[in-house]
C-alpha positions as CSV (number, residue, x, y, z in Angstrom):
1,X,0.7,11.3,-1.0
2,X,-1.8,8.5,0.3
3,X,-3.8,7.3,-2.8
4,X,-6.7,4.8,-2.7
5,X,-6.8,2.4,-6.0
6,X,-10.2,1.2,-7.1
7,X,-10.9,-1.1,-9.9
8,X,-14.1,-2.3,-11.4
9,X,-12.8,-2.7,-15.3
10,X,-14.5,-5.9,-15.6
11,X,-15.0,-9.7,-13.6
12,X,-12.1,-8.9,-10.4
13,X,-12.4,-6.1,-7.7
14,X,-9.4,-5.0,-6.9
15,X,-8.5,-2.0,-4.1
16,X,-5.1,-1.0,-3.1
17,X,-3.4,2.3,-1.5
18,X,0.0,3.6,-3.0
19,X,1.7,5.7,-0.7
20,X,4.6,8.3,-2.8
21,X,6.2,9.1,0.0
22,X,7.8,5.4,0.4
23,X,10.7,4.0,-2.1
24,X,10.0,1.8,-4.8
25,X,7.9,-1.4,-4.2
26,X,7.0,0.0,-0.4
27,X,5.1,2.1,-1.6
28,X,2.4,-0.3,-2.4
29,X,1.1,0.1,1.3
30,X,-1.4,-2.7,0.7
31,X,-3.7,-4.4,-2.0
32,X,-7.1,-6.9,-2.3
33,X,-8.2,-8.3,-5.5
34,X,-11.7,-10.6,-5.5
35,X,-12.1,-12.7,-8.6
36,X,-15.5,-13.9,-9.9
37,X,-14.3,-16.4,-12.0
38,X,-16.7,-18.6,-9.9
39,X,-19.3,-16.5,-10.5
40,X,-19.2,-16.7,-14.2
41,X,-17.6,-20.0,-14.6
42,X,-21.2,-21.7,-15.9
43,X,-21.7,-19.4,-18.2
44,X,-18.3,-19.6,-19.9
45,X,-17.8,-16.0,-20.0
46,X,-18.4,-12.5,-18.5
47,X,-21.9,-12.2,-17.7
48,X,-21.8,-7.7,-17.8
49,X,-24.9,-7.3,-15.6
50,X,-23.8,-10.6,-13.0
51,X,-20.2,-8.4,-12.8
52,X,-21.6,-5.5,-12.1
53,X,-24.0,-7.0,-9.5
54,X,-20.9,-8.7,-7.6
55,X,-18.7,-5.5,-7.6
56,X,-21.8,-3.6,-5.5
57,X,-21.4,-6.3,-2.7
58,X,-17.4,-6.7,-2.7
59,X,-15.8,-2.7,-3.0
60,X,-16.8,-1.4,-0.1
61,X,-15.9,-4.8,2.3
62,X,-12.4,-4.6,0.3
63,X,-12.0,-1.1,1.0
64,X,-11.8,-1.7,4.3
65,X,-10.2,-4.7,4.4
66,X,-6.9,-3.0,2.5
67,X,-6.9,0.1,4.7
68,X,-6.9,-1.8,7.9
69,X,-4.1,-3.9,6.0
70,X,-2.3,-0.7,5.3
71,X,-2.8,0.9,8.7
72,X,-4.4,3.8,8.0
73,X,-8.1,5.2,8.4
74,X,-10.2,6.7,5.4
75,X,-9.4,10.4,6.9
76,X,-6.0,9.3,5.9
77,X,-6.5,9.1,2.3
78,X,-4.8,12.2,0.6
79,X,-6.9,11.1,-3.1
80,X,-9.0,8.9,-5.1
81,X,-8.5,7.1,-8.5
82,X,-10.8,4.9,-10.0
83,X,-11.1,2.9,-13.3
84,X,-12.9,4.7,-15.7
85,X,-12.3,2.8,-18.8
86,X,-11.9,0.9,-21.1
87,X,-14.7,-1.9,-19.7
88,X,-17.8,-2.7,-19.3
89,X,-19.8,0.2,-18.7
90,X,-22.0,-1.2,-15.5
91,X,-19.1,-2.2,-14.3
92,X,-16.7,0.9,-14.5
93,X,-20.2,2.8,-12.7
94,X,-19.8,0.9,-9.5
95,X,-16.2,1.9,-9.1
96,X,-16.8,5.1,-10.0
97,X,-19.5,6.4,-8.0
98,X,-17.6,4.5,-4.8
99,X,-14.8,7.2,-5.8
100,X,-16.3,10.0,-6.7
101,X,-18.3,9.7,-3.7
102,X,-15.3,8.9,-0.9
103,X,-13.4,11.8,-2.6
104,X,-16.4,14.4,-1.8
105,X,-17.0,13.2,1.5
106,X,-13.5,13.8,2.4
107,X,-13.0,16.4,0.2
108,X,-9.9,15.4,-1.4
109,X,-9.1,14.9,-5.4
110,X,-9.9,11.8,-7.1
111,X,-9.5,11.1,-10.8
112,X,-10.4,8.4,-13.4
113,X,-7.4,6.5,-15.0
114,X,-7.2,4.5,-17.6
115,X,-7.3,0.5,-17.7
116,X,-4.7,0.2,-20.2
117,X,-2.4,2.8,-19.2
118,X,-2.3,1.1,-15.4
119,X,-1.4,-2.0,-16.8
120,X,1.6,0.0,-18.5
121,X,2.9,1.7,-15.7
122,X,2.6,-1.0,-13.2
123,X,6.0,-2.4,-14.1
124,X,7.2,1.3,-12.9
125,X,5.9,0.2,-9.1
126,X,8.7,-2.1,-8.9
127,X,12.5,-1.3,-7.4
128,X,14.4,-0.4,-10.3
129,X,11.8,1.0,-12.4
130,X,12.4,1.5,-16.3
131,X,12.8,5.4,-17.3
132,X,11.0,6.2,-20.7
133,X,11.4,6.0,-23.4
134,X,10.7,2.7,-24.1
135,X,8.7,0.0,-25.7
136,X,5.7,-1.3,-24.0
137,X,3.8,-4.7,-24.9
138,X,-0.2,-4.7,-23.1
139,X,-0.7,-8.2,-23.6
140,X,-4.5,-9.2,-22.1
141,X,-7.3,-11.2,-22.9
142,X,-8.9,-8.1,-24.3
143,X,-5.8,-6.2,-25.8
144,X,-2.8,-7.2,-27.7
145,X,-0.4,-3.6,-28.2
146,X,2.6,-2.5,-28.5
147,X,3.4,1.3,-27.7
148,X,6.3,3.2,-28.1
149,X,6.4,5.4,-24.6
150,X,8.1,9.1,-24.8
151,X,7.2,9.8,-21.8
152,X,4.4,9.3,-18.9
153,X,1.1,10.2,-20.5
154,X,2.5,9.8,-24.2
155,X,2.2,7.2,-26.5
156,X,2.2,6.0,-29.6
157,X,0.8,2.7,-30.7
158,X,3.1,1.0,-33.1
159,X,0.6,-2.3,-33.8
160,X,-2.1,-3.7,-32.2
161,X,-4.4,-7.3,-32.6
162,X,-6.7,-7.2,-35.9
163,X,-8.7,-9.6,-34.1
164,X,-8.5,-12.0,-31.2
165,X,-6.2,-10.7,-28.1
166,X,-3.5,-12.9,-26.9
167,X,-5.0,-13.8,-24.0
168,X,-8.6,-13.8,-25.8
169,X,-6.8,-16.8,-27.8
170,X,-5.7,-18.7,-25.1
171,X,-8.8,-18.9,-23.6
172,X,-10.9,-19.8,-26.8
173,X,-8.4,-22.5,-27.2
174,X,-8.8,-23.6,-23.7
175,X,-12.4,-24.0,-25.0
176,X,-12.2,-26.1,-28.0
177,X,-9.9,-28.4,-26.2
178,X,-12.6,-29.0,-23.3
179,X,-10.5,-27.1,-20.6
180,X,-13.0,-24.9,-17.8
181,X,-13.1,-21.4,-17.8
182,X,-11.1,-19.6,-17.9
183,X,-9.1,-21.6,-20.0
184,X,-5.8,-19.5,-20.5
185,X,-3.7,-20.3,-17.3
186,X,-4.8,-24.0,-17.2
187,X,-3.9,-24.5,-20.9
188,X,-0.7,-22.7,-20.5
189,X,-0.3,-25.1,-17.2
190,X,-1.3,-28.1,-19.3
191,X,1.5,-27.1,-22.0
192,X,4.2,-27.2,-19.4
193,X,4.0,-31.1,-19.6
194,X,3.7,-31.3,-23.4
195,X,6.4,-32.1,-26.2
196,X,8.0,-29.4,-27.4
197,X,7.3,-29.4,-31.7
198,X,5.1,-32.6,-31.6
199,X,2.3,-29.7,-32.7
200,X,4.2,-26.7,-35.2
201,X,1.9,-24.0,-35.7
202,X,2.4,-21.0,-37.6
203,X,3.4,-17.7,-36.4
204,X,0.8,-15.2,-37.4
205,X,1.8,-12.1,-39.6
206,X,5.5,-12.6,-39.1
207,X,5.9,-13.3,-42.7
208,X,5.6,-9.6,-43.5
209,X,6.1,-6.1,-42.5
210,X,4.7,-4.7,-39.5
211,X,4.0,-4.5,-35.8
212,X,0.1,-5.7,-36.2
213,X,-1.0,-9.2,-34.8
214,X,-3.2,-11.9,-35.7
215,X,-4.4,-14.6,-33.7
216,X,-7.5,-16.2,-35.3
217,X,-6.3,-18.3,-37.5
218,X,-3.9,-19.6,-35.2
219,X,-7.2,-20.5,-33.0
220,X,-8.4,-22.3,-36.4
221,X,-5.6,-24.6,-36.6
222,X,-5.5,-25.8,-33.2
223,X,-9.2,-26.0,-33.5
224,X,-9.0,-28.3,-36.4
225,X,-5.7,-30.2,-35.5
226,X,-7.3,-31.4,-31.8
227,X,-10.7,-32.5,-34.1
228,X,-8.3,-34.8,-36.0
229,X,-6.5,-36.2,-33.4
230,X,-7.2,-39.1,-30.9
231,X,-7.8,-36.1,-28.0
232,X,-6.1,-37.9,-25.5
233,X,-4.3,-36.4,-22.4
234,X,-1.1,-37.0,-24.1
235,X,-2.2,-35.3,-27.4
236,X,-4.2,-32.5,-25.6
237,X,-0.7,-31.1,-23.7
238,X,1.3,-31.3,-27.1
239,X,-1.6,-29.4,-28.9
240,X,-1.2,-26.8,-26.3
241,X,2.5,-26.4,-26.5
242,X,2.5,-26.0,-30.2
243,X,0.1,-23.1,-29.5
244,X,1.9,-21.5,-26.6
245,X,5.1,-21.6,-28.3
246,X,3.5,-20.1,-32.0
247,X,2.2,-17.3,-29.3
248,X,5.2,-16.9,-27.6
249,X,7.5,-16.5,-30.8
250,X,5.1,-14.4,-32.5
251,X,4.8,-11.9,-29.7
252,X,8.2,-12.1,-29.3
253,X,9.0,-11.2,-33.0
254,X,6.8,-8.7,-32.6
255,X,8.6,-6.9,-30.2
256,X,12.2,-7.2,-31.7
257,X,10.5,-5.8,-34.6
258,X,9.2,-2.9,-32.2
259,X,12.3,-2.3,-30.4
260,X,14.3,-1.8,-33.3
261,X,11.8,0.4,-34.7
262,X,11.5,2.8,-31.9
263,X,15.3,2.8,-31.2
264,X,14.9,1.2,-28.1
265,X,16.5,-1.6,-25.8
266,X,14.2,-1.8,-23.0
267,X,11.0,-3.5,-22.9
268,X,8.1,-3.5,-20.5
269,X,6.1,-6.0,-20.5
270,X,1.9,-6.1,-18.6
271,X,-0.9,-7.6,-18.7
272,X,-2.8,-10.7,-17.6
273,X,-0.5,-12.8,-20.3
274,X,2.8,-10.7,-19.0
275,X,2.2,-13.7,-16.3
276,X,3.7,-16.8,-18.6
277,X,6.5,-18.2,-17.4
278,X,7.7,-18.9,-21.1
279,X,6.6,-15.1,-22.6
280,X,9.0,-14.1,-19.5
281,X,11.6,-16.2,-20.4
282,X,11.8,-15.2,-24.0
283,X,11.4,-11.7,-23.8
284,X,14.0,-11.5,-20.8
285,X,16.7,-13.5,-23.5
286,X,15.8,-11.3,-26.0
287,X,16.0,-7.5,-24.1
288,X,19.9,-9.5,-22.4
289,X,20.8,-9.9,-26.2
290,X,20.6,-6.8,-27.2
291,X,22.1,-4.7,-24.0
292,X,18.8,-4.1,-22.5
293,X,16.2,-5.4,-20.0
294,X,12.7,-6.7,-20.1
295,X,10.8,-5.5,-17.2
296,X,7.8,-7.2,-15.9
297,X,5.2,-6.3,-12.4
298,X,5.3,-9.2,-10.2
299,X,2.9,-12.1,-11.2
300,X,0.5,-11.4,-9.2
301,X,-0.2,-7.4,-10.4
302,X,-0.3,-9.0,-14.0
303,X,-3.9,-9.1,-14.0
304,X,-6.2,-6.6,-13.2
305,X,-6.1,-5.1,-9.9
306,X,-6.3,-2.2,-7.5
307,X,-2.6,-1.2,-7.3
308,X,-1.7,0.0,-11.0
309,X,-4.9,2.1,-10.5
310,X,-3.5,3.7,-7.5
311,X,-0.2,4.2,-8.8
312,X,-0.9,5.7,-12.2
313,X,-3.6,7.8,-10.0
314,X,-0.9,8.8,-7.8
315,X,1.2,10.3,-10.9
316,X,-1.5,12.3,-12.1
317,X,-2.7,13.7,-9.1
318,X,1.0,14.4,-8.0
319,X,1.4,16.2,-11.3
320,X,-2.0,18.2,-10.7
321,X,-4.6,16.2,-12.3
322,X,-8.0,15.9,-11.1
323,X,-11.4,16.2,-12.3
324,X,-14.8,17.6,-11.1
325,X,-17.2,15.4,-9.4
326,X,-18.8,14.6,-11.8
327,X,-19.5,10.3,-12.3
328,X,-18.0,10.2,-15.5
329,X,-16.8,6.7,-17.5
330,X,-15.6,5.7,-20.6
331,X,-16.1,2.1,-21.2
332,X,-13.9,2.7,-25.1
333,X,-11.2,4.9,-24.8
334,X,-8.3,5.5,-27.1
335,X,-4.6,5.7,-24.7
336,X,-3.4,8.4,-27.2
337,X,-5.5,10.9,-26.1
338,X,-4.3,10.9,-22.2
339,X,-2.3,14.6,-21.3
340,X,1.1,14.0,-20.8
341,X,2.5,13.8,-16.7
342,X,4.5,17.0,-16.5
343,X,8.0,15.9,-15.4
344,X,7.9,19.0,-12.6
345,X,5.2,18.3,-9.6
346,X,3.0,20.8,-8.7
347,X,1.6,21.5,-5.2
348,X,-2.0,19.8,-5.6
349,X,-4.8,22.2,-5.8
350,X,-8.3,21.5,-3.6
């Protein structure tokens, strides 16, 4: 089954088609992602309506751009998934009305998958994919989870962020410390050449029970120990060190925490933060401890992008999901409430 990926979550485009009938990472026939991080670079953020705008003019040049990278004409297509939330809502729109409309014109099924849950499964694309159950840390600018996973399509959450996202934090950070947007990878970058304990921050909400995390206040210390300092070069890559490391061990915590909770030894690991060499590290010594394996998608599928959209598409509509054609999207949208993937594949209906 030939499925065409579209996502339109938020500030990249991404477009990708997922082929089932190929093994493991093959499958991944091809895949585009467009940033706008130039786009909304001057304003320091995600301008919603400037997104939206730049997603109109890019899908439909990426579309096809990937299937003439993947060999294969739009009759080719056997279904459609889209993005259909969480996001931005003007955003989520363009993708979705591109979908819904492809899928009528060639009269195939198409379906709306969820942000998060492509993010989870993307690790799944690779060779070797993780079987559930397992534990599953979605580590983004905008979310900071970890969910125990049964099985494809059900979840639990075992704790969540109370406030800032991981990601969220690195790039506030980024801020304070006079780094461009978006901050996050440059100050992780930056903290490569910084002393390691020159800075010792705390590690949020380890200091008690739970699987919940809090990054705010850790934003509030570096905030206030870079306003005390001499903000040098020297001082600005030990600053942001001592913050990736408090991150790093607190995440990492976290998830031991979670592991031994759910009964589990492997842990999968997405999300635009899944991409720090460091997180990576840890997590891999961690899962090697205990018998298991963290597993992670390639680098460059950490962020957002077409193929996880295509892939957990491919799933459902394998399984015999699809939807009317109605333009339908959900810009909040709680991962519990998905139906779970039924382990036998029915023939697809029309």
């Amino acid at each position: 089954m030939r499925v065409l990926g579209i996502e339109t979550s938020c500030d990249e485009t991404g477009v990708a088609v997922f082929d089932t009938a190929l093994p493991g990472s093959a499958g991944l026939r091809a895949h585009a992602v467009y940033s706008q991080i130039a786009l909304h670079a001057e304003y320091g953020g995600v301008v919603p309506e400037l997104a939206s705008r730049d997603h109109v003019r890019k899908l439909l040049p990426l579309v096809r751009q990937t299937l003439a990278e993947a060999d294969l004409k739009l009759g080719d297509l056997d279904g459609v998934a889209y993005t259909a939330g969480p996001g931005l809502v003007g955003a989520l729109l363009v993708g979705a009305g591109v979908a819904r409309s492809l899928a009528w014109a060639l009269e195939v099924p198409a379906l709306g998958v969820h942000h998060m849950e492509g993010h989870l499964l993307a690790p799944l694309m690779e060779d070797d994919p993780p079987e559930p159950p397992f534990v599953a840390l979605l580590v983004s600018g905008g979310h900071t989870q970890l969910v125990a996973v049964d099985a494809i399509g059900r979840y639990r959450l075992l704790g969540e962020t109370l406030d800032d996202a991981a990601g969220e934090a690195f790039d506030k950070t980024a801020k304070v410390m006079g780094l461009p947007y978006p901050g996050g990878p440059q100050l992780a970058a930056l903290a490569e050449g910084g002393k390691p304990g020159a800075y010792k921050f705390s590690r949020p909400m380890t200091d008690r029970p739970g699987l919940d995390f809090s990054f705010s206040g850790l934003k509030t210390q570096v905030m206030l120990a870079w306003r005390d300092s001499d903000q040098s070069d020297t001082t600005r890559a030990d600053i942001a060190r001592g913050f990736e490391d408090a991150v790093v061990d607190t995440l990492a915590i976290k998830c031991q925490r979670a592991l031994d909770e759910a009964g589990s030894d492997t842990l999968v690991i997405a999300g635009g933060v899944g991409a720090n060499k460091r997180l990576r590290a840890k997590l891999h010594d961690i899962a090697g401890k205990r018998g298991g394996r963290a597993c992670f998608p390639r680098p460059e599928l950490c962020t957002d992008n077409g193929a996880m959209i295509a892939f957990a598409g491919a799933l459902r509509l394998q399984a015999g999901q699809f939807e009317d054609a109605a333009v339908r999207v959900t810009p909040r949208w709680d991962m519990a409430t998905l139906p779970e993937v039924a382990s036998e594949k029915p023939e697809l209906q029309q």
